[in-house]
GUVOPA-449015 format. One record per residue (C-alpha): residue in three letters; x, y, z. Coordinates in Angstrom, 1 decimal, decimal comma. Each point is the difference from the previous one (the first is absolute). Example, Ala and Ser with C-alpha at 12.3 -4.5 7.8 and 13.67 -1.06 7.14 Angstrom:
2
+------+--------+--------+--------+
: type :      x :      y :      z :
+------+--------+--------+--------+
:  ALA :   12,3 :   -4,5 :    7,8 :
:  SER :    1,4 :    3,4 :   -0,7 :
+------+--------+--------+--------+
% end
This chain:
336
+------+--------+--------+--------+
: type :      x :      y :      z :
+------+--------+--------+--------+
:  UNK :  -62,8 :  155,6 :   48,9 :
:  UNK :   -3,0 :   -0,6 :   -2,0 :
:  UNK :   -0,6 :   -3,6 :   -1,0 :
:  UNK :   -2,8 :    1,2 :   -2,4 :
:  UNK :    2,8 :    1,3 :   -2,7 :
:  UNK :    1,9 :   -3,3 :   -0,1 :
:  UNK :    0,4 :   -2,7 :   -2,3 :
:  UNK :    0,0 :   -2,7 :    1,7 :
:  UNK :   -3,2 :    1,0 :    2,7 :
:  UNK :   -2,9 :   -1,4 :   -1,4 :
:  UNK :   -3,0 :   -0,7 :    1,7 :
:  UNK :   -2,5 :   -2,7 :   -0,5 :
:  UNK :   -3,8 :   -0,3 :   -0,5 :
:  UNK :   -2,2 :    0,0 :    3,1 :
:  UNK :   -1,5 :   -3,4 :   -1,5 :
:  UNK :    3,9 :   -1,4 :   -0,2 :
:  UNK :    0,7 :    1,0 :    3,9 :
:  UNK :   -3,4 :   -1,8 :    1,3 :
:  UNK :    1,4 :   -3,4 :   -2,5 :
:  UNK :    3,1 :    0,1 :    1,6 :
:  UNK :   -1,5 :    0,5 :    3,7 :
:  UNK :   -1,8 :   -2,9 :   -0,5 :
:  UNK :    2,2 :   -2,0 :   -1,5 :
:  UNK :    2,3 :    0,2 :    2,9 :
:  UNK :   -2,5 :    0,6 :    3,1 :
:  UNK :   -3,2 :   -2,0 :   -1,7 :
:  UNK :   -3,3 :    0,8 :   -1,3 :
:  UNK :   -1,7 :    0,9 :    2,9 :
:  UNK :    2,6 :    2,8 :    1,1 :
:  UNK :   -1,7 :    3,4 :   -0,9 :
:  UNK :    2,5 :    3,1 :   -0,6 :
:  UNK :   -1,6 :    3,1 :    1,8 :
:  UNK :    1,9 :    2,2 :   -1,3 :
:  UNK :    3,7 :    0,8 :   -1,4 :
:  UNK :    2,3 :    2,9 :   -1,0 :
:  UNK :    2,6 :    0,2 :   -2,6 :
:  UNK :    3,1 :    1,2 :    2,1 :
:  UNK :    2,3 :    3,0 :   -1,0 :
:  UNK :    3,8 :   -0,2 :   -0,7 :
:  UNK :    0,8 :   -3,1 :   -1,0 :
:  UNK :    2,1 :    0,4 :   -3,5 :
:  UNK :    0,2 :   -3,4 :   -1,3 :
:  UNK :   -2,4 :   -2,6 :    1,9 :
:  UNK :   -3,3 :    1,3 :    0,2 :
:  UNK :   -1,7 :   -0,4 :    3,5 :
:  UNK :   -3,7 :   -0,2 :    1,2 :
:  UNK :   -0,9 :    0,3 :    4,1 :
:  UNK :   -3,3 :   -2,7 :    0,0 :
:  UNK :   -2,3 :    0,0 :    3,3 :
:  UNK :   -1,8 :   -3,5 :   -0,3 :
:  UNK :   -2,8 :   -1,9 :    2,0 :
:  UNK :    2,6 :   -3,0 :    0,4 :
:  UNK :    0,6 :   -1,1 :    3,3 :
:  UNK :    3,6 :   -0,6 :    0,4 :
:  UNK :    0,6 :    3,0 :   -2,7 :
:  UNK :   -1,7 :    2,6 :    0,5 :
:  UNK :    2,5 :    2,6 :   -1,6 :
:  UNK :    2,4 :   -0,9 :   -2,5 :
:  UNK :    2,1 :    1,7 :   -2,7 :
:  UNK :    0,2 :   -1,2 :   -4,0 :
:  UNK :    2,9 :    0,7 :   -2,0 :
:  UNK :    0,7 :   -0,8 :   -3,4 :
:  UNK :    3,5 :    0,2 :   -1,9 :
:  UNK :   -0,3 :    1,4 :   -3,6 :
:  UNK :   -1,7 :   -2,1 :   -2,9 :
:  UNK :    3,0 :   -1,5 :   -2,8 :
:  UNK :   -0,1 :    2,8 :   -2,6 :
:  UNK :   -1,2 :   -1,2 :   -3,2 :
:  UNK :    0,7 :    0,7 :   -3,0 :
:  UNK :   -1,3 :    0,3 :   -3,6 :
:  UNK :    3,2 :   -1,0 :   -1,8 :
:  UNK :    1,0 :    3,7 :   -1,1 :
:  UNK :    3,6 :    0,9 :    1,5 :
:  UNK :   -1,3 :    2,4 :    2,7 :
:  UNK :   -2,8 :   -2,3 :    1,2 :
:  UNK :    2,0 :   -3,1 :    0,9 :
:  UNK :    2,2 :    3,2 :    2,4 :
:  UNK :   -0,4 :   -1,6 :    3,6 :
:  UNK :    1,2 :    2,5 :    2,9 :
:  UNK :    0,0 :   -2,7 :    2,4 :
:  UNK :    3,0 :   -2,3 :    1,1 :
:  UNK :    0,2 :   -3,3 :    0,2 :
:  UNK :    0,1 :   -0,6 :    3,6 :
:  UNK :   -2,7 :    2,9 :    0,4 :
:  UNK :   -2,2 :   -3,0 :   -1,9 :
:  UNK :    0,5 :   -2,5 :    2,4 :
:  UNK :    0,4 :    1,8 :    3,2 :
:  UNK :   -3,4 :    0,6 :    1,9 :
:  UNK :   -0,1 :   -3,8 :   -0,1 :
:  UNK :    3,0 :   -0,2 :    2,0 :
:  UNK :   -1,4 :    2,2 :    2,7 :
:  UNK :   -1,2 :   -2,6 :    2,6 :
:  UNK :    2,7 :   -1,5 :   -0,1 :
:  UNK :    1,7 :    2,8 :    0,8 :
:  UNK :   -1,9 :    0,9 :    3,3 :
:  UNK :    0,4 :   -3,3 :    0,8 :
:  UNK :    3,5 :    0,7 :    0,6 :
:  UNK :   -0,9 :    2,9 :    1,6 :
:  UNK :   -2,3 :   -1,4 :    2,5 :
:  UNK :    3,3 :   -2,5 :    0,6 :
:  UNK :    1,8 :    2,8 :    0,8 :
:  UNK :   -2,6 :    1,4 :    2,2 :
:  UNK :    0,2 :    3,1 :   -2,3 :
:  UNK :   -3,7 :    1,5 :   -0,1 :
:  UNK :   -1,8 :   -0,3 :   -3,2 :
:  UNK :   -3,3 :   -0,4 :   -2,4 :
:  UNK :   -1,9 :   -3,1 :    0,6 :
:  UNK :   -1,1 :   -1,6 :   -3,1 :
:  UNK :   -3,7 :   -1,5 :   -0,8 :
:  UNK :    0,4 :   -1,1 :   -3,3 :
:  UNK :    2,4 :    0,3 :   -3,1 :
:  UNK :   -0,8 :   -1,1 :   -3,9 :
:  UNK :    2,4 :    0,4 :   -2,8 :
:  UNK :   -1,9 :   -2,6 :   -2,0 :
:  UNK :   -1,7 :    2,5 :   -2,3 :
:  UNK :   -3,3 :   -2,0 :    0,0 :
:  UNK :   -2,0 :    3,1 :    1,9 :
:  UNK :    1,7 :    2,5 :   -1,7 :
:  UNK :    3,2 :    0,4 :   -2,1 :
:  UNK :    2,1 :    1,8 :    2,9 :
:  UNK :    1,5 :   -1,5 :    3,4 :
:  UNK :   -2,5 :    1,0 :    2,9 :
:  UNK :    0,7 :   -0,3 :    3,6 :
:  UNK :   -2,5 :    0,7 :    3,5 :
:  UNK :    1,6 :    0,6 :    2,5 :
:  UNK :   -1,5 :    1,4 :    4,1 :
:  UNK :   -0,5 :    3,7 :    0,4 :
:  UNK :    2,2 :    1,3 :    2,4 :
:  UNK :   -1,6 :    3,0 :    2,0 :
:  UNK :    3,5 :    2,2 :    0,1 :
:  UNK :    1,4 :    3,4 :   -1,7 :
:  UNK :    3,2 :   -0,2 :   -2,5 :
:  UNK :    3,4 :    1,1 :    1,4 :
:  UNK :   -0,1 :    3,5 :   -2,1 :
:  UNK :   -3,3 :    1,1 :    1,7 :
:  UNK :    0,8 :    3,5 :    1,0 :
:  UNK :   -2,0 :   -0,7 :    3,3 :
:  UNK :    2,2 :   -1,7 :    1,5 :
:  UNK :    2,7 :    2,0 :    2,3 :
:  UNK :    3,3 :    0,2 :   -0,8 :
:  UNK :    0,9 :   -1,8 :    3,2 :
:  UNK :   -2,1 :   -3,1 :   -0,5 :
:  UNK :    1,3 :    0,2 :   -3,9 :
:  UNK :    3,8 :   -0,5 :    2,1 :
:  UNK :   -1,0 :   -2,8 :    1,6 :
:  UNK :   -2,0 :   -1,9 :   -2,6 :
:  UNK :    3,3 :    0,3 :   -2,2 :
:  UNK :    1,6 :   -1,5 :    2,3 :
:  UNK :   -2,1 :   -3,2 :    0,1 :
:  UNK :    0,0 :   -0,2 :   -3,7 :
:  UNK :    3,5 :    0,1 :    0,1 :
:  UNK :    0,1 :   -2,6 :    2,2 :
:  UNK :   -2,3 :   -1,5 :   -2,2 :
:  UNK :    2,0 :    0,1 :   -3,1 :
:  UNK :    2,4 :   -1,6 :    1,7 :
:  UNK :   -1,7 :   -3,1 :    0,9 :
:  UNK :   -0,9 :   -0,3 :   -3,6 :
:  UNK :    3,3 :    0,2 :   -0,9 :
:  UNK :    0,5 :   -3,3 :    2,2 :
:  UNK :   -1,7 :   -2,1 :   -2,3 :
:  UNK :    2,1 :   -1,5 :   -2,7 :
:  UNK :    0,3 :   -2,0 :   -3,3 :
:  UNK :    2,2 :   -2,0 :   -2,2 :
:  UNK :   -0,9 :    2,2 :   -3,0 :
:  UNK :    0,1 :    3,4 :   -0,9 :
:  UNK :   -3,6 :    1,5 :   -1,6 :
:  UNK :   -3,6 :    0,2 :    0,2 :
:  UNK :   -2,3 :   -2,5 :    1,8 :
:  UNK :   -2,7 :   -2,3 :   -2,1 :
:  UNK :   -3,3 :   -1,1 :    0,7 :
:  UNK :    1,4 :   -3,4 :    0,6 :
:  UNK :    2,4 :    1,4 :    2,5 :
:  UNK :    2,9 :   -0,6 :   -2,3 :
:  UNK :    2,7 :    3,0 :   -0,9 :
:  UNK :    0,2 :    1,2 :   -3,4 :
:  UNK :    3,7 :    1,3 :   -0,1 :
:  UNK :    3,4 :   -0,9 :    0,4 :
:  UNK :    2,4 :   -1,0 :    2,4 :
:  UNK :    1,9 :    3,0 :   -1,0 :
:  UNK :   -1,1 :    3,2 :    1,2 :
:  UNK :    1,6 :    1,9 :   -3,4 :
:  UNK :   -2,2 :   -2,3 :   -2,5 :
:  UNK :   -3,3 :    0,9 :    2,1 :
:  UNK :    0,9 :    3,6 :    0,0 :
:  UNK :    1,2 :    0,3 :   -3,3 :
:  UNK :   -3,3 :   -1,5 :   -1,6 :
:  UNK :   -2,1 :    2,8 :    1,5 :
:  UNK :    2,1 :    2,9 :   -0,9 :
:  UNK :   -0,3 :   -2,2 :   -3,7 :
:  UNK :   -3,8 :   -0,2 :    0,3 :
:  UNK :   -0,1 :    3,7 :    1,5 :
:  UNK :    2,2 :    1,3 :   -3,5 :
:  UNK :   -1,8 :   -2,2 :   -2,4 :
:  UNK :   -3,6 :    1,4 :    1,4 :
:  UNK :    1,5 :    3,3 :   -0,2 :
:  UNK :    1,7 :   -0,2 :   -3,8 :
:  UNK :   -3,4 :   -1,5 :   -1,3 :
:  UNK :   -1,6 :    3,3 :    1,3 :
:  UNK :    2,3 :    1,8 :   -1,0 :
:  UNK :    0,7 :    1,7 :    3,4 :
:  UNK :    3,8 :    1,2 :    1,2 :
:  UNK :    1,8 :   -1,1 :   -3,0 :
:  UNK :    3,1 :   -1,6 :    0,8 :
:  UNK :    0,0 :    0,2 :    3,5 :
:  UNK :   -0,8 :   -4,1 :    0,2 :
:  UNK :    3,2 :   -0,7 :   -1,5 :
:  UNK :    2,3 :    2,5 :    1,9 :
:  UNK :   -1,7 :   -1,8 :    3,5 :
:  UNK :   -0,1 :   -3,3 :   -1,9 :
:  UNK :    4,0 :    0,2 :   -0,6 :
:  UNK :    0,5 :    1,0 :    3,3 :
:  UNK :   -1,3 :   -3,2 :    1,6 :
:  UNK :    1,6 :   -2,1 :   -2,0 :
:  UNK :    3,8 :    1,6 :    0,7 :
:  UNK :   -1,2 :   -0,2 :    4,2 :
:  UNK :   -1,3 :   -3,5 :   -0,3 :
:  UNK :    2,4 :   -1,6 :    2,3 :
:  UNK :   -0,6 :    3,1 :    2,3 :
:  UNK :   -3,6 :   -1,2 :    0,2 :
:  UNK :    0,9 :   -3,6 :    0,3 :
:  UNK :    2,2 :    0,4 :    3,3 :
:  UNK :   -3,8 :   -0,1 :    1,2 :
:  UNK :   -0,8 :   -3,4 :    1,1 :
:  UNK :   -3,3 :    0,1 :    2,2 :
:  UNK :   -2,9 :    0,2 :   -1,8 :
:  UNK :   -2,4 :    1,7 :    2,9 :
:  UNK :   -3,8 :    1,0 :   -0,5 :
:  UNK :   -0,3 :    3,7 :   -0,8 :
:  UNK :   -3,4 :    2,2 :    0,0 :
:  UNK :    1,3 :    1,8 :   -3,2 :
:  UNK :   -2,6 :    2,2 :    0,6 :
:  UNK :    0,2 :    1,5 :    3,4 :
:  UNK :   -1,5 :    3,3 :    0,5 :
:  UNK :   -2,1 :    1,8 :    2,0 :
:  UNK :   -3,3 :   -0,7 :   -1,7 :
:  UNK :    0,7 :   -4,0 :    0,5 :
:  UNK :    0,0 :    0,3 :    4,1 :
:  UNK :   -3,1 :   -0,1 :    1,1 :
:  UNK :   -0,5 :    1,3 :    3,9 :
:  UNK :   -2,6 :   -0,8 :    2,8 :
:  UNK :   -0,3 :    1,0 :    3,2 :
:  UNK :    0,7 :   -2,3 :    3,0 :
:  UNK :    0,3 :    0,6 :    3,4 :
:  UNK :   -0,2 :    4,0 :   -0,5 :
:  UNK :    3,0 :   -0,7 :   -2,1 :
:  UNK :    0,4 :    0,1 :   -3,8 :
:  UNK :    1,8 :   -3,0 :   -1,1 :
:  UNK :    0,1 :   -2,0 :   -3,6 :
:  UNK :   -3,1 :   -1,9 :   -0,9 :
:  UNK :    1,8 :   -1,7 :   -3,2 :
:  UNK :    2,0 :    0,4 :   -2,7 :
:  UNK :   -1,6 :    0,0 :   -3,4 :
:  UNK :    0,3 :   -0,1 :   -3,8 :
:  UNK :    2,3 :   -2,8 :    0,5 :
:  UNK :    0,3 :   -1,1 :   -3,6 :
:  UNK :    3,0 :    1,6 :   -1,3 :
:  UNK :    2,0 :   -2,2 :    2,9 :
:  UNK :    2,9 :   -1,5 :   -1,5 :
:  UNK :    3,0 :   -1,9 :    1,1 :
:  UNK :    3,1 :    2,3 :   -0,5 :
:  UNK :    2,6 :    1,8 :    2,1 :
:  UNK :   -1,3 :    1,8 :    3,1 :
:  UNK :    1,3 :    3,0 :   -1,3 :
:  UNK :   -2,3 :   -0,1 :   -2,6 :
:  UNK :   -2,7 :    1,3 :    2,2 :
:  UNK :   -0,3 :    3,4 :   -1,4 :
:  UNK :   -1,3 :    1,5 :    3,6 :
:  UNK :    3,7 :   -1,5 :    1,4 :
:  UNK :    1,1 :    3,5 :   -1,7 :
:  UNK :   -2,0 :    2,4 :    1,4 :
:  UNK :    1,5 :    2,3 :    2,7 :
:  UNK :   -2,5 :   -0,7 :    3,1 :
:  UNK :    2,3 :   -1,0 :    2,9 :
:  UNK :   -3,7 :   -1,3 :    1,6 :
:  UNK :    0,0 :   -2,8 :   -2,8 :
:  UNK :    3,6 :   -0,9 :    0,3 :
:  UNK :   -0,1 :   -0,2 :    4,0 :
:  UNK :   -2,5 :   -2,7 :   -0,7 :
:  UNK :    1,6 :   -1,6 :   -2,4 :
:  UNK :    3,0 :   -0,6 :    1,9 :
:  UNK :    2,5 :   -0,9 :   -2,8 :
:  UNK :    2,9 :    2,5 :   -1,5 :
:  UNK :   -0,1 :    0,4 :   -4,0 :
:  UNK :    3,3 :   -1,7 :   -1,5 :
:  UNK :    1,9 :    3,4 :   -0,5 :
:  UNK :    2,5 :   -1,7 :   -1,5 :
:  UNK :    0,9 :    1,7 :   -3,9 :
:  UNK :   -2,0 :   -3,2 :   -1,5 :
:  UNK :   -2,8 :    0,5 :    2,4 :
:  UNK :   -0,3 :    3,6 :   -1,0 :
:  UNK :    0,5 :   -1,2 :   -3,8 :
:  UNK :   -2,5 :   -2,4 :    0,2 :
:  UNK :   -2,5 :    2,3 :    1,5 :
:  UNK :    0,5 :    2,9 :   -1,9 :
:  UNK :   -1,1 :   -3,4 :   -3,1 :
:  UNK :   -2,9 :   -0,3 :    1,8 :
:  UNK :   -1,1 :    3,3 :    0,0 :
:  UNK :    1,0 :    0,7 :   -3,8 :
:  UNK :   -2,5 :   -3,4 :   -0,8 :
:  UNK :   -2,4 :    1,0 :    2,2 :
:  UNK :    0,0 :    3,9 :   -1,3 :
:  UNK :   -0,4 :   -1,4 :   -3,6 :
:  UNK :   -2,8 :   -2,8 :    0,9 :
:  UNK :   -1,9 :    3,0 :    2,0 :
:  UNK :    0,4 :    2,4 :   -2,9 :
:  UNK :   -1,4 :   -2,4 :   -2,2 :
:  UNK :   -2,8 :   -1,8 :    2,1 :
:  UNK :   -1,3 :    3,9 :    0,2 :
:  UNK :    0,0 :    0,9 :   -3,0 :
:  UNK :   -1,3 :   -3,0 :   -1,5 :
:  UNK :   -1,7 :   -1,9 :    1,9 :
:  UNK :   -2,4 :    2,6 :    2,3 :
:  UNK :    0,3 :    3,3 :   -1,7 :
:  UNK :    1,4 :    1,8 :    2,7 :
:  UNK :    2,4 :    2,3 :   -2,0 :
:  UNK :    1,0 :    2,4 :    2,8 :
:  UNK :    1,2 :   -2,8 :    1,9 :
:  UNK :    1,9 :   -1,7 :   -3,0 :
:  UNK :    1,5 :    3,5 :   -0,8 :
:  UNK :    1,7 :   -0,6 :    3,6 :
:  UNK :    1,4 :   -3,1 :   -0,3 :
:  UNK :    1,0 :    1,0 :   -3,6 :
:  UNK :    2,0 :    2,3 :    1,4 :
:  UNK :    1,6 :   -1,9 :    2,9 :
:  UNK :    0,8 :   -2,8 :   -2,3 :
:  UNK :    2,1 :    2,6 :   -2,3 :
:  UNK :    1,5 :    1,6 :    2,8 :
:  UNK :    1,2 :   -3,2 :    1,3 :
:  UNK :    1,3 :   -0,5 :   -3,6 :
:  UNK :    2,3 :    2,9 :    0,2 :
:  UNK :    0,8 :   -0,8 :    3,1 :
:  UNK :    1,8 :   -3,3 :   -0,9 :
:  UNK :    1,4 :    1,6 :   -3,5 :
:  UNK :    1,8 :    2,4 :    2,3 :
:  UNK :    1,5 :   -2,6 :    2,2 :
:  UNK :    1,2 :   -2,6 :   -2,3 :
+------+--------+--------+--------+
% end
């Protein structure tokens, strides 16, 4: 994926990277040299090498800057959502819980989301000498094996619980509900909103939108609000080599993480027995636990359709989850 062709990836000035170096690591700290990095669809990340002591190799990411607008109709058109505003700030405190957990993950330097640098969120955080998860050289056997600890992984993550339902704050506070419909329901409303004021799968938000609300006291037989990735995939595992071994070095990209049902975690889903064996817990194959998952991957179908389209201008991508979101549509038409 090329982050050059997205919306939200823009990079900074060289002279706006050596203000914010030395705003966090002082005036003395020289940058030797640095590297926009590849990939990234929304944040946009730097790799810095610097003559610091305790530092010497650090990454920068910054969230995307507030659209502005002019006043015309079309101008004031945000593709961002509202917890997509607030949510690199919540990042440390995610890890946090992470480290609590003993789950491997980023350790960060510095975060500001005051806008006084520059009018986007920033974080630096330590490189991590490792290779993602989807790097084709790693063998298939090792690739078996490292599912299995993120599996186990996940699960640990899934330990950690809340009193509300929704997405974490800088303050450490949950934005949400103690009802796991209400939390749900508002991003599938955010996600048809977005999409009706771009004009983008007319009337789709509405069919998913009704559907919710006639299975909301399906959703709320769930109780325990549990931390979920929300984005778990390959590219946010990083791997390292210890003891001749490739194991997990940490799990990134943390700030999606929301409280919400375990089965939320889109990678619970997937078919690779590895994972599951770590994991260690059955899915609820009960018909409301099939009901409420096949929910979760209608929302989640929509959002990604969406988020693809609009956001980072990766059509091919948006044309799939188009289609998996309309296909899931029929699907329920037929059964009820």
């Amino acid at each position: 994926m090329d982050s050059i062709h997205s919306k939200l990836h823009q990079p900074i000035t060289a002279e706006m990277l050596y203000t914010l170096v030395e705003h966090t690591f002082g005036a003395n700290t020289h940058v030797k040299q640095y590297g926009l990095l590849q990939g990234g669809l929304f944040n946009t990340t730097y790799r810095i090498e610097l003559d610091h002591p305790k530092y010497p190799d650090v990454i920068l990411r910054l969230a995307p800057e507030r659209v502005q607008g002019d006043g015309s109709e079309h101008s004031l058109f945000d593709p961002l959502f509202s917890f997509e505003r607030t949510m690199m700030a919540s990042e440390p405190i995610i890890y946090e819980y992470y480290r609590e957990q003993g789950i491997p993950c980023a350790s960060v330097i510095a975060c500001d989301s005051s806008g006084m640098k520059i009018p986007r969120t920033y974080m630096f955080m330590e490189f991590i000498p490792s290779q993602q998860l989807n790097d084709p050289s790693l063998l298939a056997k090792d690739k078996k094996e490292l599912y299995r600890q993120l599996g186990t992984y996940t699960a640990t993550m899934h330990t950690v619980q809340a009193d509300t339902f929704g997405w974490l704050q800088a303050d450490g506070t949950i934005k949400g509900s103690t009802r796991w419909s209400e939390v749900l329901l508002a991003y599938a409303t955010e996600t048809a909103a977005k999409a009706a004021q771009a004009q983008y799968m007319a009337g789709v938000g509405e069919e998913i939108l009704a559907i919710l609300e006639a299975n909301q006291p399906v959703l709320d037989q769930v109780t325990e609000p549990v931390l979920v990735h929300n984005d778990l995939w390959e590219a946010n595992v990083l791997i390292h080599e210890q003891q001749g071994q490739p194991s997990i070095a940490a799990i990134i990209d943390g700030d999606r993480s929301m409280f919400a049902d375990r089965e939320f975690e889109a990678i619970l889903s997937t078919e690779s027995i590895d994972f599951h064996e770590g994991y260690g817990r059955t899915l609820d194959m009960s018909e409301v636990g099939q009901l409420r998952r096949f929910i979760y991957r209608l929302v989640s179908a929509y959002f990604n359709a969406y988020v693809h389209e609009h956001q980072v201008n990766q059509h091919e991508d948006a044309q799939k989850y188009q289609h998996r979101t309309l296909s899931l549509l029929k699907e329920w038409r037929e059964r009820n």
